[in-house]
N, C-alpha and C positions, 0 to 999 in steps of 0.2 A: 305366871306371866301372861301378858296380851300381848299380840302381836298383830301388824300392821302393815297392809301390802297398799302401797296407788302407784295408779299407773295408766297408760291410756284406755280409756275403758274400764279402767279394774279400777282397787282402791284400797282403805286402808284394813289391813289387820289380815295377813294371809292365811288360809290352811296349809301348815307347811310341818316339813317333817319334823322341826324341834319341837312343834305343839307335844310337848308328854304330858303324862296326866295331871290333873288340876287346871292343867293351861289352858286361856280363852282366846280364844280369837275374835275381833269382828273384820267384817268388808265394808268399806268406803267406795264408792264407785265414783267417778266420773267423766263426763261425757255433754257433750253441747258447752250448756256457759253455765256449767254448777256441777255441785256433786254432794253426794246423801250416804248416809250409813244406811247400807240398805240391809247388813246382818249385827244386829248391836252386840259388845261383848257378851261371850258363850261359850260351853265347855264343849257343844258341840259340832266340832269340827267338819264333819261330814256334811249339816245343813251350811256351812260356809262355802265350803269346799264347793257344793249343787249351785251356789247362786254363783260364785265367780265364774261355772262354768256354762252358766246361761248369759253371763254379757257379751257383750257385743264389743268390737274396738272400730275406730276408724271417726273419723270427723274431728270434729274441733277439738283439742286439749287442755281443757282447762285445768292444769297442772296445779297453778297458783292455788283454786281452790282444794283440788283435792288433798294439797297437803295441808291445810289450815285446818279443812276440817278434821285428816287424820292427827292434825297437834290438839287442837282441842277434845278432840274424842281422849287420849291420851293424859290429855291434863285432868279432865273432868275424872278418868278411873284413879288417878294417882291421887286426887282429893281424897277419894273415897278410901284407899289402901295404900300407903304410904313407902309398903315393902315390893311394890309392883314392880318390875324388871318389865319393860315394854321393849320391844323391837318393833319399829316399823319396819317394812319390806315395799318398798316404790318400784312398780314396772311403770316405767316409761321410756316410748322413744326419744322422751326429751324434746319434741316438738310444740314447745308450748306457746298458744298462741291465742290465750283469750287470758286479759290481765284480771287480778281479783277484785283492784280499785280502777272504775273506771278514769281510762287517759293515760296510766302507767304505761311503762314498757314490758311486757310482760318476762323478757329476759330477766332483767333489772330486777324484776319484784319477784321473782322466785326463786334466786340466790338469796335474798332475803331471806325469804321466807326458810329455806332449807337451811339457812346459815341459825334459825332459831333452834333447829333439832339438835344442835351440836350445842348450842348456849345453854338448852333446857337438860345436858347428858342422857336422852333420849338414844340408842343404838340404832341404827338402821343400817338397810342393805338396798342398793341399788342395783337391781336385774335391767338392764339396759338391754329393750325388747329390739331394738334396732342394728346389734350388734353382729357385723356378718351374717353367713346364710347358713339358716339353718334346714336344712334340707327336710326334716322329719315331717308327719304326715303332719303334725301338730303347728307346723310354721305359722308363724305370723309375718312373713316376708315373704313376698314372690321373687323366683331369680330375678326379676326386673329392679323390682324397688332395692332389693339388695344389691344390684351393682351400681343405683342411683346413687347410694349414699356416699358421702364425703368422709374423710377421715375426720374433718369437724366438727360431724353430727357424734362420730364416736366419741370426740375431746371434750364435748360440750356434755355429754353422757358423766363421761369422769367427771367433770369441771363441776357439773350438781352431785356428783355423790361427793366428790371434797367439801363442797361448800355444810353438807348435812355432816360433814366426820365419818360419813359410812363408809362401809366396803363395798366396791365396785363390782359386778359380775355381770359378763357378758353372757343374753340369754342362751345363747350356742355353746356357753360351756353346763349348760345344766342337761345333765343326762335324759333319755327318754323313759316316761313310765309314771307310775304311780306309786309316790311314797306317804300318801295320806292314809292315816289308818282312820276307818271309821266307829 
């Protein structure tokens, strides 16, 4: 299987603990107004793993893009292997706010867009980075930004992982540590 992470900053194909043997991963990144497979499908986990854990988050989200590029990463290995089982894995806070076509609404066009992972039977999982406070050293929230947030930003969290058919998971519920083997 490949598997598939975006998210602000981050992107598609995560290092994650179902990765077992055989399994590839790649990382899609993005950030500003685009986003790049910056680790192409790979069995090696660990070199994924290093690059996810040198980006960067914070700035513009170009969500739109980074999931078009994690579908077509996706379609492009399923040409190739027809038995492929893909999971994407999407961290975002869901604050998306740079459209893929320009003039669109970038709301608008990323339910779209996620609404295709569900048409293609594509599995995915939304880690919603915005969700509560997660107090660990690792946080990507300051107790500020985390009491900013609205129940809305959490609905609208849900509201793209419905729109994708995936499962929802708020990042405060994922435990602290490391379960990537390398």
């Amino acid at each position: 299987p490949s598997q598939a992470a975006t998210g602000r900053g981050w992107g598609a194909a995560a290092p994650a603990p179902a990765a077992g043997p055989g399994a590839r991963v790649a990382v899609v990144a993005f950030r500003g107004r685009d986003a790049e497979v910056i680790v192409p499908p790979t069995r090696n986990v660990g070199r994924a793993r290093r690059r996810v854990s040198d980006l960067h988050v914070g700035g513009n989200t170009p969500l739109c893009h980074g999931l078009v590029t994690a579908y077509e990463l996706v379609d492009r290995e399923r040409r190739k292997d027809d038995s492929l089982y893909p999971i994407v894995v999407v961290f975002s806070d869901g604050k998306v706010n740079i459209p893929y076509k320009d003039g669109a609404d970038p709301e608008e066009e990323v339910l779209r867009i996620a609404a295709e992972f569900a048409s293609a039977d594509i599995e995915s999982v939304y880690v919603d980075t915005g969700h509560g406070l997660n107090d660990s050293k690792y946080s990507l929230w300051s107790d500020t930004k985390a009491l900013a947030a609205t129940r809305a930003d959490y609905e609208w969290n849900q509201t793209l992982s419905d729109a994708m058919d995936g499962a929802y998971l708020p990042m405060i519920d994922l435990p602290d540590g490391d379960y990537v083997r390398q």
